[in-house]
C-alpha positions in Angstrom: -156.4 14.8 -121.1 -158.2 15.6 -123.8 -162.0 15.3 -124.2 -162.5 12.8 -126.5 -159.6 11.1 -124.0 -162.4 11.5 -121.6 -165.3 10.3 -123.8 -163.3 7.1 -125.2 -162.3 6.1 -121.8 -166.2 6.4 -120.1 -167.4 4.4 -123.4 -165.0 1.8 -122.6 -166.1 2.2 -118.7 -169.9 1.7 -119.4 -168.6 -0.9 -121.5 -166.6 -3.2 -119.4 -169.6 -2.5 -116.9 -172.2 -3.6 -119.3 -170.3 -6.8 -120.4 -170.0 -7.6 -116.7 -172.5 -6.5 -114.5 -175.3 -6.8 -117.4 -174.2 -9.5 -119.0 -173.5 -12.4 -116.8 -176.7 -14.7 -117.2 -178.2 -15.8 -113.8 -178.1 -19.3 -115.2 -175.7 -21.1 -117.3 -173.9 -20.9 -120.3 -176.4 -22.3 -122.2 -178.7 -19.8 -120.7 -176.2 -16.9 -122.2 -175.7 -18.3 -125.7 -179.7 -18.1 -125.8 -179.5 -14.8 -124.9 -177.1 -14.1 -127.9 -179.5 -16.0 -130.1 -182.5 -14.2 -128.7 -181.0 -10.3 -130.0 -179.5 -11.5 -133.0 -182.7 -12.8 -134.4 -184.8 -9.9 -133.0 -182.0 -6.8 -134.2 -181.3 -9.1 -137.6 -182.9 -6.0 -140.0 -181.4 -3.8 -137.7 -178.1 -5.0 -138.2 -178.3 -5.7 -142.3 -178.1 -1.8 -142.6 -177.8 -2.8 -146.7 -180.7 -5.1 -146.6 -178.9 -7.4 -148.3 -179.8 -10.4 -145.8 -176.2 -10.5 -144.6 -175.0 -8.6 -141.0 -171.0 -8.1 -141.9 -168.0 -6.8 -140.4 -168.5 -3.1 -141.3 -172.5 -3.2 -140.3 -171.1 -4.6 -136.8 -168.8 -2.4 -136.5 -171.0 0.5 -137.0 -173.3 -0.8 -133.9 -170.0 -1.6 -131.8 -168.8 1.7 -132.4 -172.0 3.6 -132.3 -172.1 5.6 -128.6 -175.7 5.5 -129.1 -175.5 1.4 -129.1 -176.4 0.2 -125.0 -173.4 -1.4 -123.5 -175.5 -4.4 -123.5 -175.9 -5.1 -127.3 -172.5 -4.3 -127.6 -171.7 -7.1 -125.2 -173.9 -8.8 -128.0 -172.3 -7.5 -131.0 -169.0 -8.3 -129.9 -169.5 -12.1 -129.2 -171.2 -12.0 -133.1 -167.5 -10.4 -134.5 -165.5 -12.9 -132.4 -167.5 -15.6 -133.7 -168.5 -14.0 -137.2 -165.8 -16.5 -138.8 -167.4 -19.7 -137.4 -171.4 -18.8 -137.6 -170.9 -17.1 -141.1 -170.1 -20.7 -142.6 -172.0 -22.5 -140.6 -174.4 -22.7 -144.1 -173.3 -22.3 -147.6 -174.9 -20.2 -149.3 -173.0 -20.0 -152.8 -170.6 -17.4 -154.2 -172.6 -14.5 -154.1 -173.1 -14.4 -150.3 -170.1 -12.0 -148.8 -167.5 -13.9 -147.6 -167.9 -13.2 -144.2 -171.8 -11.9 -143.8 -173.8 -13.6 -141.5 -177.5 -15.1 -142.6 -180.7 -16.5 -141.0 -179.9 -19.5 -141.6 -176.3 -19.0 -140.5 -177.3 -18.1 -137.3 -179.8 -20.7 -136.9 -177.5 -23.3 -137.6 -174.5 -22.1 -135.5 -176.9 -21.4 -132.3 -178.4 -25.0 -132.6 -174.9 -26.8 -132.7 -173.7 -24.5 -130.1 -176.8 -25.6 -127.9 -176.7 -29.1 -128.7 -173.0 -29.0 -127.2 -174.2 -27.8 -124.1 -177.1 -30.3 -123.8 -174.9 -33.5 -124.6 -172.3 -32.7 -121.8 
């Protein structure tokens, strides 16, 4: 096997080890969607690497595949591109927001309807 065989396959092993060992909240759900919430406000300029107020595909991307990026914020990262569709219209913001970039108030609004679900069950 080749070695970046071997590298590819110990970055998906810290990984898969990260998402499950690091990233299963000691409370609920809930508890784990603030979590989310909690990094994506906090690495927000991190993430906009253009500054232009937006984290998109490619910026996430860059995180997700950077083997400097802990396994945990890629356990973060990743729930942001699965749900980049859903939280980037959560606010309109006109035509000359990217189609699919994420905002403040984008994630603000998609974290407190996602809360509010778990609070009116």
């Amino acid at each position: 096997m080749s070695e970046s065989g071997t590298n590819a396959e110990t970055e998906k092993d810290d990984f898969q080890s990260a998402w499950v060992n690091d990233y299963v909240p000691t409370g609920t759900a809930a508890d784990a969607i603030q979590e989310i919430k909690a990094y994506a406000y906090k690495a927000f300029d991190q993430l906009d690497q253009n500054g232009n107020g937006y984290i998109e595909t490619d910026e996430l991307q860059s995180f997700l595949n950077n083997p400097e990026t802990p396994g945990r914020e890629k356990s973060f990262i990743t729930f942001l591109l699965s749900n980049q569709e859903a939280i980037s219209q959560s606010v309109l913001e006109g035509a000359t927001a990217p189609k699919s970039g994420i905002s403040r108030l984008d994630l603000d609004a998609y974290f407190k309807l996602v809360l509010a679900m778990f609070s009116h069950k």
